[in-house]
C-alpha positions as a Markdown table, in Angstrom:
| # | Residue | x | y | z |
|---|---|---|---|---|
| 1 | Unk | 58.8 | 133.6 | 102.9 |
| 2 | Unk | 60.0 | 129.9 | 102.2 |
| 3 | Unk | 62.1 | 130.4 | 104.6 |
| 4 | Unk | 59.8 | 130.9 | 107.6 |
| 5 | Unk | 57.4 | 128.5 | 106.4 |
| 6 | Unk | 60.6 | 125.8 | 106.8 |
| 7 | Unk | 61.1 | 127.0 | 110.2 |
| 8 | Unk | 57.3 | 127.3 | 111.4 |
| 9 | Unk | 57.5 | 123.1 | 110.4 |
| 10 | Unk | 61.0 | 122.5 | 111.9 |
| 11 | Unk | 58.7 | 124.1 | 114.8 |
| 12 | Unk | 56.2 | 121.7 | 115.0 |
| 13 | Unk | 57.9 | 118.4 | 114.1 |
| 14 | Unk | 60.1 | 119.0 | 117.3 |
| 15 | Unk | 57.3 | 119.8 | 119.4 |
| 16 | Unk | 57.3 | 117.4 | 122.8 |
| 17 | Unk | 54.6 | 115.0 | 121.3 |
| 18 | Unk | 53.7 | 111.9 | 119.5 |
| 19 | Unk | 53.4 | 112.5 | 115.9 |
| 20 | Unk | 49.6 | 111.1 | 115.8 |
| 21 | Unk | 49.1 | 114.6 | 118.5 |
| 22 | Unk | 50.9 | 116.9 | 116.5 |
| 23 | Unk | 49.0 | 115.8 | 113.5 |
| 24 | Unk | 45.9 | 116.0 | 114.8 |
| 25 | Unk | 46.3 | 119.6 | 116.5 |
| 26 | Unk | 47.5 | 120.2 | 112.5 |
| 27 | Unk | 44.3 | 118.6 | 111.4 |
| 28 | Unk | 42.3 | 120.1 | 113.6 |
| 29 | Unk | 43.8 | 124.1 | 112.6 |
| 30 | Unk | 43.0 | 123.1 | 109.1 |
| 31 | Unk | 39.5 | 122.0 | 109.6 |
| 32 | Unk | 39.4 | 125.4 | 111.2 |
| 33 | Unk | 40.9 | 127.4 | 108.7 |
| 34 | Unk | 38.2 | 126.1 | 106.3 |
| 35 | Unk | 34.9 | 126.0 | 108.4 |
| 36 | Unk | 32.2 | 128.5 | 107.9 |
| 37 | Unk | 33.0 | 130.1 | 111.3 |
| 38 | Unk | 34.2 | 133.5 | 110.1 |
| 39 | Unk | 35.6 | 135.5 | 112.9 |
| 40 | Unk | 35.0 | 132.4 | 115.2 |
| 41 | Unk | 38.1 | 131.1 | 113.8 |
| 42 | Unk | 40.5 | 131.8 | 116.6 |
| 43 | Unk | 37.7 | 130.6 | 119.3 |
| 44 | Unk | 37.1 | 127.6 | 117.4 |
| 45 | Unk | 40.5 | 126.5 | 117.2 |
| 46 | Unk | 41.3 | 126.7 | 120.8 |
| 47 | Unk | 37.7 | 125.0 | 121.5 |
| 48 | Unk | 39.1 | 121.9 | 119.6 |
| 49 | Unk | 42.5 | 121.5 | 120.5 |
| 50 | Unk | 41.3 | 121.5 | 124.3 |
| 51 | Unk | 38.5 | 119.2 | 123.5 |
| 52 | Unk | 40.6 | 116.9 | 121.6 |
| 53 | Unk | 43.8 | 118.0 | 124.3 |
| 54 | Unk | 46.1 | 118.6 | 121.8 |
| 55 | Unk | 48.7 | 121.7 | 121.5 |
| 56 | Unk | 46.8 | 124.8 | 121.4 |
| 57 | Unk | 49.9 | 126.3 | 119.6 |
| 58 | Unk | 50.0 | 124.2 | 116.3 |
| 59 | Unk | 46.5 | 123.9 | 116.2 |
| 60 | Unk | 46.3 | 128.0 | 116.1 |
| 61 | Unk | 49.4 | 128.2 | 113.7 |
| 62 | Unk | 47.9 | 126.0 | 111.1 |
| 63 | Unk | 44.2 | 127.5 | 111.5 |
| 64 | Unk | 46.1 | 130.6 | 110.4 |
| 65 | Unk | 46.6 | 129.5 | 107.0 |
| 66 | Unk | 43.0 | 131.5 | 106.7 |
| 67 | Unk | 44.3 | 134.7 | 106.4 |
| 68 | Unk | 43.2 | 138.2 | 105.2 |
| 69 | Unk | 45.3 | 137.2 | 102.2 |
| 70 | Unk | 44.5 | 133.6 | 101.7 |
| 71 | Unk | 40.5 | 134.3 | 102.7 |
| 72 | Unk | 39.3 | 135.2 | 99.3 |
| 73 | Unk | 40.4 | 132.4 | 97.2 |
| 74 | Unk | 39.9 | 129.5 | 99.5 |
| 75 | Unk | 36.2 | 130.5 | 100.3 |
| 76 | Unk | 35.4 | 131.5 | 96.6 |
| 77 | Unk | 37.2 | 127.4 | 95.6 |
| 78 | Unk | 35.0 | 126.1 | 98.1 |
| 79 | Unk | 32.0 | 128.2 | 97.4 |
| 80 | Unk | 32.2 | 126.9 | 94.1 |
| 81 | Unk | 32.5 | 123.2 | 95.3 |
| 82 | Unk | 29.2 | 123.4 | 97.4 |
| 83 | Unk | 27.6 | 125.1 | 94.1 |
| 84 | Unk | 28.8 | 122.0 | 91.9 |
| 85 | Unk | 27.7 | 119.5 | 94.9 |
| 86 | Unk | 24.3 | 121.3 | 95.9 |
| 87 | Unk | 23.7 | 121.2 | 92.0 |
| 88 | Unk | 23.3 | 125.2 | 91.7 |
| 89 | Unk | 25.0 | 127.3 | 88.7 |
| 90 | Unk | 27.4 | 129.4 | 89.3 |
| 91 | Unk | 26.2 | 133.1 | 88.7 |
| 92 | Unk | 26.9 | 136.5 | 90.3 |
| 93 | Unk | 24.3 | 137.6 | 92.2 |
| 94 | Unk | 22.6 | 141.0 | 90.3 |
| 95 | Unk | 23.0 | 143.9 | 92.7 |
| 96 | Unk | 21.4 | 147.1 | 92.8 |
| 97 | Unk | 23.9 | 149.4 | 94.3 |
| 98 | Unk | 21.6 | 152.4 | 94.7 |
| 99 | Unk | 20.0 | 152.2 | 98.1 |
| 100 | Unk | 22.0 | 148.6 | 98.9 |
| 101 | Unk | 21.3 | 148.2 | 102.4 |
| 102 | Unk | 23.0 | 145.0 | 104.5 |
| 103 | Unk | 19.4 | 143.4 | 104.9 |
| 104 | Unk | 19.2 | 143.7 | 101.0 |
| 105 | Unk | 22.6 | 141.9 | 100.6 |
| 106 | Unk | 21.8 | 139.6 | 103.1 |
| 107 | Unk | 18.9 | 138.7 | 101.1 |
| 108 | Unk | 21.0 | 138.6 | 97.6 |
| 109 | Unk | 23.9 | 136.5 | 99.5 |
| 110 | Unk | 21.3 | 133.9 | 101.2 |
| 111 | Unk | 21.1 | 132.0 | 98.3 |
| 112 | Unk | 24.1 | 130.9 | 98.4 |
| 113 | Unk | 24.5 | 130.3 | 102.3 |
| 114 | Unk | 24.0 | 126.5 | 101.8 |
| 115 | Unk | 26.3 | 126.0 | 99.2 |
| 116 | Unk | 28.9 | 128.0 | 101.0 |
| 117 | Unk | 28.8 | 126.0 | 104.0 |
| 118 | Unk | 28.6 | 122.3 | 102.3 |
| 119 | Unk | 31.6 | 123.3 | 100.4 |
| 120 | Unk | 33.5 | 124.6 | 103.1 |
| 121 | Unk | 32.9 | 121.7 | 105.4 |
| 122 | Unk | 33.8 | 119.2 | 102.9 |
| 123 | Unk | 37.1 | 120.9 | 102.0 |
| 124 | Unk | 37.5 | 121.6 | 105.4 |
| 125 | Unk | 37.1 | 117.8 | 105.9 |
| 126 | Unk | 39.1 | 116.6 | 103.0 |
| 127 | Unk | 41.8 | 118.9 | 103.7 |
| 128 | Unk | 41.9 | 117.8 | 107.4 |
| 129 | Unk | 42.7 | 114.1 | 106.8 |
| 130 | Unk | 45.4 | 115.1 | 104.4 |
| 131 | Unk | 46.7 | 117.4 | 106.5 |
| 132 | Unk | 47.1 | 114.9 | 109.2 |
| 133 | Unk | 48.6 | 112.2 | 107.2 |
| 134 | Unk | 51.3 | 114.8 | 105.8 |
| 135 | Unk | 52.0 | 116.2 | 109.2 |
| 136 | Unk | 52.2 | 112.8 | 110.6 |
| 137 | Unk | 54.5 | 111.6 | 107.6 |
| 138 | Unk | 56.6 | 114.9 | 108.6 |
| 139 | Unk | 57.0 | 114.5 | 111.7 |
| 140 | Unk | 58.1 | 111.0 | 111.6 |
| 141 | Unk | 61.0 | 111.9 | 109.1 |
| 142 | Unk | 62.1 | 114.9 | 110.5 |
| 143 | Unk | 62.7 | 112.9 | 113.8 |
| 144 | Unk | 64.5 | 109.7 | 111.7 |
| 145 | Unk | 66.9 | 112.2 | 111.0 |
């Protein structure tokens, strides 16, 4: 696995661009990765790298960091980041699993719709700018040599 992760960055630090584009197509995926937009994600992704005309490519490989294995602990971390910044406790929502229909867990789950998208906008956010000044970072020493 390390070694395909080494080889998807060899990847993009030799892309045919500046290192300010390939960091912000980078940037851009991670902001992705972390938004709100569940099952937007690939749509998303492509919207802002055209928008922004940056490589489609990297900007889809690094939104893939979301994953069905990754999905779980990054929204639950920045679930719990909008709780702590909305000012909400943390509790698990009481369900009553005879006759739970999805209007009934949409109702349970509202509550914490807020939360959930404050938190994963700011992470999203914060993670973008440090993902572009790695990338950028990267990319500039890879290509020193």
């Amino acid at each position: 696995m390390g070694f395909r992760i080494r080889e998807r960055l060899r990847q993009i630090a030799s892309f045919h661009d500046t290192p300010h584009r390939i960091a912000l197509a980078v940037a851009l995926g991670i902001f992705t990765a972390l938004t709100p937009t569940i099952g937007l994600h690939t749509i998303t992704a492509l919207s802002l790298a055209w928008l922004f005309r940056v490589s489609k490519v990297i900007t889809l490989m690094a939104t893939f960091v979301n994953n069905p294995w990754t999905i779980a602990p990054i929204y639950t971390g920045c679930l719990l980041v909008g709780l702590a910044l909305t000012g909400q406790p943390f509790a698990l929502p009481r369900m009553e699993w005879n006759g739970l229909s999805a209007w009934a867990a949409l109702d349970i789950l509202s509550a914490y719709l807020v939360p959930f998208v404050v938190g994963t906008l700011l992470v999203g956010l914060l993670g973008a700018v440090a993902a572009y000044f790695f990338a950028r970072w990267a990319v500039a020493r890879y290509r020193a040599g």
